[in-house]
C-alpha positions in Angstrom: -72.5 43.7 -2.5 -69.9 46.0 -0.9 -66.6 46.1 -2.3 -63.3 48.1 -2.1 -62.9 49.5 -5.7 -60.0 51.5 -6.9 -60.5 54.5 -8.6 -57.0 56.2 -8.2 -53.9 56.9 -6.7 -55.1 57.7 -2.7 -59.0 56.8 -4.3 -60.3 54.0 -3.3 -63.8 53.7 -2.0 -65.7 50.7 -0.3 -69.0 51.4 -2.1 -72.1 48.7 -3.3 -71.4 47.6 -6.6 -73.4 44.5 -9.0 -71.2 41.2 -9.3 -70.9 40.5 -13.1 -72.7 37.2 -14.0 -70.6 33.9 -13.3 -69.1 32.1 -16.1 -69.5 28.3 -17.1 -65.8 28.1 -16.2 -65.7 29.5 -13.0 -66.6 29.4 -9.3 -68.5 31.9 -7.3 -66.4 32.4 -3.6 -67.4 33.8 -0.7 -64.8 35.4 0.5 -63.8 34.9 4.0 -60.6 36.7 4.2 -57.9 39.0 2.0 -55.0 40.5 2.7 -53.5 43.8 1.4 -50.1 43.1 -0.6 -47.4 45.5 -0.8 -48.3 45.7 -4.5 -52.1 46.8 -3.6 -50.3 49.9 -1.7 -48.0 51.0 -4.4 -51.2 51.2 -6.6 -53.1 52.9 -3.5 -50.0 55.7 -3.3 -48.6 56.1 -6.4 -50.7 54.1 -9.1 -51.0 52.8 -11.4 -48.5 50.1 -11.7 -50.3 47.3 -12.9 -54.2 48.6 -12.9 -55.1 49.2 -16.8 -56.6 52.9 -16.6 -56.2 53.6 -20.7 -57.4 50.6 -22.1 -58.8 47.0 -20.8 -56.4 44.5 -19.8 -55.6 41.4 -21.9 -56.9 38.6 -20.4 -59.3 40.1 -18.0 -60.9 42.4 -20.5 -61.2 45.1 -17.6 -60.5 48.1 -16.9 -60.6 50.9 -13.8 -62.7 51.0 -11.7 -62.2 47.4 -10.2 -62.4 45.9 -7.4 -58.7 44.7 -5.6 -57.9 42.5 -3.8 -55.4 39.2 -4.8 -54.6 37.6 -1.5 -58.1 36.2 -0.9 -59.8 32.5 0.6 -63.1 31.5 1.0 -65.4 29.2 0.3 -67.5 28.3 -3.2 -71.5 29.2 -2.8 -71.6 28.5 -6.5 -70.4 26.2 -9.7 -70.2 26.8 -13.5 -71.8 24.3 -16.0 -68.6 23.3 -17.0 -66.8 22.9 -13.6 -65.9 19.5 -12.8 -63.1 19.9 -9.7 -65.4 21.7 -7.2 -68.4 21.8 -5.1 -70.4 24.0 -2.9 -68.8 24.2 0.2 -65.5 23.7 -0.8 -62.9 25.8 1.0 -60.5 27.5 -1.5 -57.6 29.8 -2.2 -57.2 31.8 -5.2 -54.2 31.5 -7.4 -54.8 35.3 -8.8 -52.5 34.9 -11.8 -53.8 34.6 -15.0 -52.1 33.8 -18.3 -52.3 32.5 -21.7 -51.4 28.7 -20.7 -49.6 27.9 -23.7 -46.3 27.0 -22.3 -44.2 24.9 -20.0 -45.4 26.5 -16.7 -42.5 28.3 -15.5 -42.3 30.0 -18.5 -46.1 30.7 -18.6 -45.8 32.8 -15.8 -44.2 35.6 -17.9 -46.8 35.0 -21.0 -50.2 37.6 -20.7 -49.7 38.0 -16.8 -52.9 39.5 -15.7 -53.7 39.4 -12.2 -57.3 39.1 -10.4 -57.4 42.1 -8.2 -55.0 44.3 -10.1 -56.4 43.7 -13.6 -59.6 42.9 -13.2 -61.8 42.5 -10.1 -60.6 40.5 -6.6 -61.4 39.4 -3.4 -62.0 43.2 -1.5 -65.8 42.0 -1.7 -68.5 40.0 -0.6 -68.0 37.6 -3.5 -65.6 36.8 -6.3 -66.0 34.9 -9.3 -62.4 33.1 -10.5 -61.7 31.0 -13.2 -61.7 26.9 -11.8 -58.2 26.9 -13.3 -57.3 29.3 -10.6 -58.5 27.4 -7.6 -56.8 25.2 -4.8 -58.7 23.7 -2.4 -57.6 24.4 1.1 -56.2 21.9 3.5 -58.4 20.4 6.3 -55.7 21.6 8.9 -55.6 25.3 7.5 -57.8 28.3 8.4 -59.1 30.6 5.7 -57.3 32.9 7.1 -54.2 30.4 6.5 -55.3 31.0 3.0 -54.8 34.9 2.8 -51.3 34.2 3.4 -51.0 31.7 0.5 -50.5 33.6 -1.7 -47.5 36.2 -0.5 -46.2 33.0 0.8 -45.8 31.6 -2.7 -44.2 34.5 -3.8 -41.3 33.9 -1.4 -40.7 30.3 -1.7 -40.7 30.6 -5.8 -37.9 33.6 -5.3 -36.3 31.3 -3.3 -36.4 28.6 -5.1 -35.3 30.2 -8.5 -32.2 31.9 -6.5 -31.3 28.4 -6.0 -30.7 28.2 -2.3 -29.2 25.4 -0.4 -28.3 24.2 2.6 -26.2 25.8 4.4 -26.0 28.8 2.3 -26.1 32.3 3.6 -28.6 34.9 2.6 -29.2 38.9 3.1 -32.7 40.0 2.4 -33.3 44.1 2.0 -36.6 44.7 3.2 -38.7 43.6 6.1 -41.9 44.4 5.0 -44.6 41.3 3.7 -42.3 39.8 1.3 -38.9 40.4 2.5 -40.1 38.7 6.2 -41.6 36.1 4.0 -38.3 35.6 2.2 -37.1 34.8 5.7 -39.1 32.2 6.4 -39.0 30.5 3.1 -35.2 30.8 2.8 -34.8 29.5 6.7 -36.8 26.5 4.9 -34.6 25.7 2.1 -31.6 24.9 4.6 -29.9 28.8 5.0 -28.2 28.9 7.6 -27.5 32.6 8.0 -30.3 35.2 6.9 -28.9 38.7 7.7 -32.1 41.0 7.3 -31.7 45.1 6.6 -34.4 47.3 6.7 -34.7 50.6 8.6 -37.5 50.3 11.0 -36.2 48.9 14.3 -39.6 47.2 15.0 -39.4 44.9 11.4 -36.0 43.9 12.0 -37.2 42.6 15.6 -39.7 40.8 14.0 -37.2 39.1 11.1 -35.4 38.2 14.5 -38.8 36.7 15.7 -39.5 34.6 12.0 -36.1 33.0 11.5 -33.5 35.7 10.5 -30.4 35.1 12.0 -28.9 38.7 12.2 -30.6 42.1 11.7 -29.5 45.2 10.6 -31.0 48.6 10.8 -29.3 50.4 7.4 -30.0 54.2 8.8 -28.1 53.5 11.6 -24.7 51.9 10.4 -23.1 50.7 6.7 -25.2 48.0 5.5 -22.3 46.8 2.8 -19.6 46.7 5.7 -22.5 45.4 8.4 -23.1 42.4 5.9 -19.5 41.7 5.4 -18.6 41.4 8.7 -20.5 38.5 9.4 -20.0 37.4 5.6 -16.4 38.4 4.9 -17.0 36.9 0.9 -20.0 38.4 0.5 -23.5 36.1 0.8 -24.3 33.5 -1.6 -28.0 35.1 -2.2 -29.2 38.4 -1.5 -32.8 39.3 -2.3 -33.8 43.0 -3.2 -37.4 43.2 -1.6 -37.7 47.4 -0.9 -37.6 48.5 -4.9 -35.8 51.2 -4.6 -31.6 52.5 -6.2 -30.0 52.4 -3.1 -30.5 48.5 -1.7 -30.4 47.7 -5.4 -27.0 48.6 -5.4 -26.3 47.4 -2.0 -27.5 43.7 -2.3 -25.4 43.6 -5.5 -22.4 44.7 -3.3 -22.8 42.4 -0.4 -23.2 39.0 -3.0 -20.1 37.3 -3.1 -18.6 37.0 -6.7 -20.8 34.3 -8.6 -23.4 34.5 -6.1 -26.9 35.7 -7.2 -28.7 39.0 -6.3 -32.9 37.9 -6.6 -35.0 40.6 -7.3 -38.7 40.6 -5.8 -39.8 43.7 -5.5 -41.3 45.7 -7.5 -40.2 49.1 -8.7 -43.0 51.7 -9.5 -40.8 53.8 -11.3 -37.0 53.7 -13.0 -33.6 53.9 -10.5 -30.4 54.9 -12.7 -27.7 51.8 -12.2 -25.0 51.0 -14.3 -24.4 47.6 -15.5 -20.6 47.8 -15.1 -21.2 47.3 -11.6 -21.8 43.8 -12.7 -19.0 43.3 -14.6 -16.9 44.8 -11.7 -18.2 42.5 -9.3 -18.9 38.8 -10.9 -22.5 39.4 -9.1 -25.3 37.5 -11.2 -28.6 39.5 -11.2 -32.2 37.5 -11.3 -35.7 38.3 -11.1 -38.9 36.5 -10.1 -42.4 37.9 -10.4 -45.4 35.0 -9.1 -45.0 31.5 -8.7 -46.3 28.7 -10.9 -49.0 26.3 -10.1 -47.3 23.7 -9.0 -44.8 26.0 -6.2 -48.9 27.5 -5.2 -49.7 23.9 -4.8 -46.3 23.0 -2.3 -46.6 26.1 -0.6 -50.2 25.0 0.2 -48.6 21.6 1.3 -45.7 22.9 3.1 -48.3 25.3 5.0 -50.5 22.1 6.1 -47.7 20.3 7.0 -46.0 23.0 9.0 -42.7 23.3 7.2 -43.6 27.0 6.5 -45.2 29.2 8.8 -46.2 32.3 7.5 -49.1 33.4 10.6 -46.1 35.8 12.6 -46.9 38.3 10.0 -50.0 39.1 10.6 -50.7 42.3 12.7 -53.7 43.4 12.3 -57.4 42.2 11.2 -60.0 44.8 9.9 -62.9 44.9 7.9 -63.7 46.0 4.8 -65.5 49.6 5.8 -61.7 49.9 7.8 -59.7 49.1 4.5 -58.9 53.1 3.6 -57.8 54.6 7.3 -56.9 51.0 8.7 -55.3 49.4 6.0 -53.9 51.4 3.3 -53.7 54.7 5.8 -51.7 52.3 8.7 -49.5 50.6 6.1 -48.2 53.6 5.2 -47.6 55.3 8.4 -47.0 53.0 10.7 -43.9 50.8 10.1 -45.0 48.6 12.7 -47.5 47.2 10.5 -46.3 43.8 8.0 -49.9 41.9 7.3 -53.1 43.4 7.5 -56.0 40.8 7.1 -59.4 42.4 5.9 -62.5 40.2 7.1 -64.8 39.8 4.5 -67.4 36.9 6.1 -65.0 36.4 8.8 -65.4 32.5 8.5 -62.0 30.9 9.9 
């Protein structure tokens, strides 16, 4: 089968590979459509983050070459003795997180973390085999493609959530790419009622106007700190770091009112330098969340069918697989007018 496998930083080839035999716990999914995550290009540019290149990851027992891909829906063609939940023919989306499963879920999300796609092999490919554990079944009312956005969707509203949000609070989100536009949307859901968005392309910022955010800043052109406290003379309630790099670091710290919470989403491929007295100078709280749990994959499936979230406006381009190098990874990176790019696998909506 043909499959996007990553072989280094700016190496990755779409060649035929051999589908390891499937498992008595797992499904066999033919993948319809994947998208390409903002953590599948920092391993294309500058890898590897998460990839294990020295020795086989934990829980996936792999190791480079592999296959990417973590964003992924399709539909099963095949079962595993042991699988009880599932049938041929059911439409899926892949939860790619794995982990040890010993403890209360929230906290299991931080115990092993492997991911399918990054640690071992994903849904760039005709067909993926996934553990059942890590299967949703799809909504009537969605599309497969409704499923590639799942996941990165989940990501947001579990940021969101753990930031602790409310109604009526006001929010600044550094970054309009995937994630930072998702923020937007899932934020916009939890009842914020202003969502100031900085980034430096003029084209993401219009389309953070077009998803939800209530004010846009472009941060080459004027002081985001003074830009944000203009509108927010205290300072936001939330901010969310989503570009993973020193300078909006620092930033979203300074524009969080005192008390308030600065979320971290992004990740950061290498070290900044920060000192932690700015902190202590500025009563700003500092949180992280990496994933989602089960159960927000689950609502954020749910919120999707019911049309409380909305995630389709990212989407900007569909390719397929022989595209993924020049059109996908390639256009990310050069063109700023790029947020989602959807790789059709079968093409089955």
């Amino acid at each position: 089968m043909k499959a996007a496998v990553w072989h280094g930083v700016k190496d990755i080839r779409v060649e035929d590979v051999e589908l390891r035999a499937l498992r008595e716990d797992e499904v066999k999914v033919k993948v319809a459509w994947a998208g390409i995550c903002g953590s599948d290009l920092h391993e294309y540019q500058e890898g590897p983050v998460f990839i294990p290149v020295d020795q086989k990851a934990d829980l996936t027992k792999e190791i480079a070459p592999l296959t990417m891909g973590h964003e992924f829906a399709g539909v099963i063609e095949e079962v595993g003795s042991m699988v009880t939940n599932y049938k041929v023919g059911d439409r899926v989306v892949i939860n790619p997180t794995l982990t040890y499963r010993k403890k209360h879920e929230d906290l299991d999300r931080y115990d092993g973390f492997n991911f399918i796609g990054l640690h071992g092999d994903g849904g760039f490919a005709t067909y993926a085999n996934v553990p059942e554990s890590n299967v949703h079944r799809l909504a009537d009312n969605l599309t497969l493609q409704d499923g590639a956005l799942v996941e990165p969707m989940a990501v947001a509203v579990q940021a969101v959530k753990d930031a602790g949000v409310t109604l009526g609070d006001s929010v600044a989100v550094f970054g309009a790419g995937p994630i930072g536009l998702l923020t937007v949307i899932a934020a916009k859901a939890s009842g914020a009622s202003k969502v100031i968005v900085l980034d430096l392309s003029d084209d993401r910022l219009e389309k953070a106007k077009e998803l939800g955010a209530t004010h846009i800043i472009n941060s080459g052109k004027e002081d985001p700190v003074q830009a944000v406290r203009a509108i927010v003379p205290d300072g936001v309630d939330v901010s969310f770091e989503v570009a993973g790099v020193a300078p909006t670091f620092k930033q979203a710290i300074d524009v969080t009112k005192a008390r308030g919470n600065m979320m971290i989403i992004s990740i950061f491929a290498r070290p900044i330098e920060w000192n932690p007295i700015h902190l202590t100078n500025t009563g700003v709280n500092v949180l992280s969340s990496i994933v989602y749990t089960p159960t927000m994959f689950q609502r954020t499936i749910d919120a999707m069918s019911t049309g409380q979230l909305n995630p389709q406006g990212i989407i900007t381009s569909q390719i397929k697989l022989d595209e993924i190098v020049e059109k996908g990874f390639e256009a990310l990176t050069n063109d700023k007018n790029q947020s989602k790019i959807l790789v059709e696998l079968s093409g089955v909506k």
